[in-house]
N, C-alpha and C positions, 0 to 999 in steps of 0.2 A: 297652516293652510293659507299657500298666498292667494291674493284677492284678482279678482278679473271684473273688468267692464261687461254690461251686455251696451252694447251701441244702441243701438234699436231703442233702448227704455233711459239713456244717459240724455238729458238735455245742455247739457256743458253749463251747468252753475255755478260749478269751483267751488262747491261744501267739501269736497274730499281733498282736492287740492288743498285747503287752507288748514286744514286739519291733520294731514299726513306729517305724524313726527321725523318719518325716514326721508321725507321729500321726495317718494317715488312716484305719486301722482300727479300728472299731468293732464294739461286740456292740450289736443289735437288743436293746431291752428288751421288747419284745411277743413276739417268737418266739425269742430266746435265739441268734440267729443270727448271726455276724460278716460286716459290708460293709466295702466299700471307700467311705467317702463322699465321697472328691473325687479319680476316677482321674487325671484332668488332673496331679493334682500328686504322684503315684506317684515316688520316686525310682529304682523299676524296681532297687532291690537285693536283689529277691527274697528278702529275710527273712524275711518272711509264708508262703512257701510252704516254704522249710526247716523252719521251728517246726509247720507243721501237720502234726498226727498223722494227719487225716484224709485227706489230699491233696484236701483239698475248695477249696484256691485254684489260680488255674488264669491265662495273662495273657493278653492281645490281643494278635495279631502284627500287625506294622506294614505297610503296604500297599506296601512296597519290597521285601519278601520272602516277603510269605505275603498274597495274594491275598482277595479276596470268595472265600468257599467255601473257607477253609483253616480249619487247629483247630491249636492248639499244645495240646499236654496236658505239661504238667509229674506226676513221679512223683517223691515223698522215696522211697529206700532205705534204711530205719534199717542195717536187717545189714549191708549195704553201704558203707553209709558215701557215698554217692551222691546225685545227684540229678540225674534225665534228662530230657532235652525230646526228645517229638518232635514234629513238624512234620507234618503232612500236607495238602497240597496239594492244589486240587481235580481237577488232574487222577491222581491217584491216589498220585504219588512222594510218598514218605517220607524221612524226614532224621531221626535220632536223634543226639541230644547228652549225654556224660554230663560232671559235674563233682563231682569232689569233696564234701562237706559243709563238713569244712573243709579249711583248709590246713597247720594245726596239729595236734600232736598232742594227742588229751583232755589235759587235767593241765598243760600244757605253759606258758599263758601265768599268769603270777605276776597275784594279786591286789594290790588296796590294800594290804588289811594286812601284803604280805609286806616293802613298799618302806618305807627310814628316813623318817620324817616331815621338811617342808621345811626348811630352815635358813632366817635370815633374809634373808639373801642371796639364796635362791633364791627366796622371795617374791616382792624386788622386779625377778626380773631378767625378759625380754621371755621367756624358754626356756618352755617345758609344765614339768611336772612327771618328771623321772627324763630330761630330755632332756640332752645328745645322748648320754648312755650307750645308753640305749635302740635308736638308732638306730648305735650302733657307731661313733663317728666322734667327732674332739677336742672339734670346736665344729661351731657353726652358721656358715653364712655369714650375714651382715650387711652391711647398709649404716654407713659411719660418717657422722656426723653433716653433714661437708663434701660426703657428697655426694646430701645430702636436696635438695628445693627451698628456695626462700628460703623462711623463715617459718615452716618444720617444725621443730620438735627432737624 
């Protein structure tokens, strides 16, 4: 369900702008407004609509489950700590969703600066950075090299 602006409720703050991992949000430089300029390619992770303080982004529901003549209204809960969809269908029923903001708690996930800087080691090895600590677990599973295809190392 890609995302759309309501203008009218958008104050041009650039929360959705700064936060869209696809980089399709923009602010209108004539009216100071934020668009969606290429819904087609919406990742549909709703990040834009958590950052907005307005609740001025809002998505299209999909024609499998929400009909010609449906409305999806997404609502942030700041106090809450929430974020709800509901659904309403043309023939009158209503479907309300809530989820989380997030799943973590404030404070919770460590920055850059709190991790020891790489070794050389871990430079050059295939891991991310703080991996597989991070991820709780010895090592990574791997391929070893006999059982690449021919011609790969």
């Amino acid at each position: 369900m890609p995302t759309f602006v309501y203008m009218t409720r958008c104050d041009g703050c650039g929360h959705c702008v700064d936060i869209c991992p696809s980089d399709i949000m923009h602010i209108d430089t004539t009216h100071r407004r934020a668009f969606n300029i290429e819904p087609n390619m919406c990742w549909e992770c709703y990040s834009c609509v958590k950052a907005c303080p307005q609740n001025a982004i809002d998505c299209r529901g999909y024609s499998d489950f929400a009909p010609m003549g449906h409305s999806v209204r997404v609502l942030r809960e700041e106090e809450k700590g929430t974020v709800s969809w509901k659904l309403k269908f043309r023939d009158g029923r209503e479907k309300n969703f809530e989820s989380p903001i997030r799943t973590t708690p404030w404070g919770s996930i460590k920055s850059a600066d709190d991790y020891a800087a790489p070794t050389k080691e871990a430079l050059q090895s295939q891991e991310l950075a703080h991996e597989p600590d991070a991820l709780n677990i010895d090592e990574l599973p791997a391929l070893k090299p006999d059982q690449l295809k021919l011609g790969v190392v």
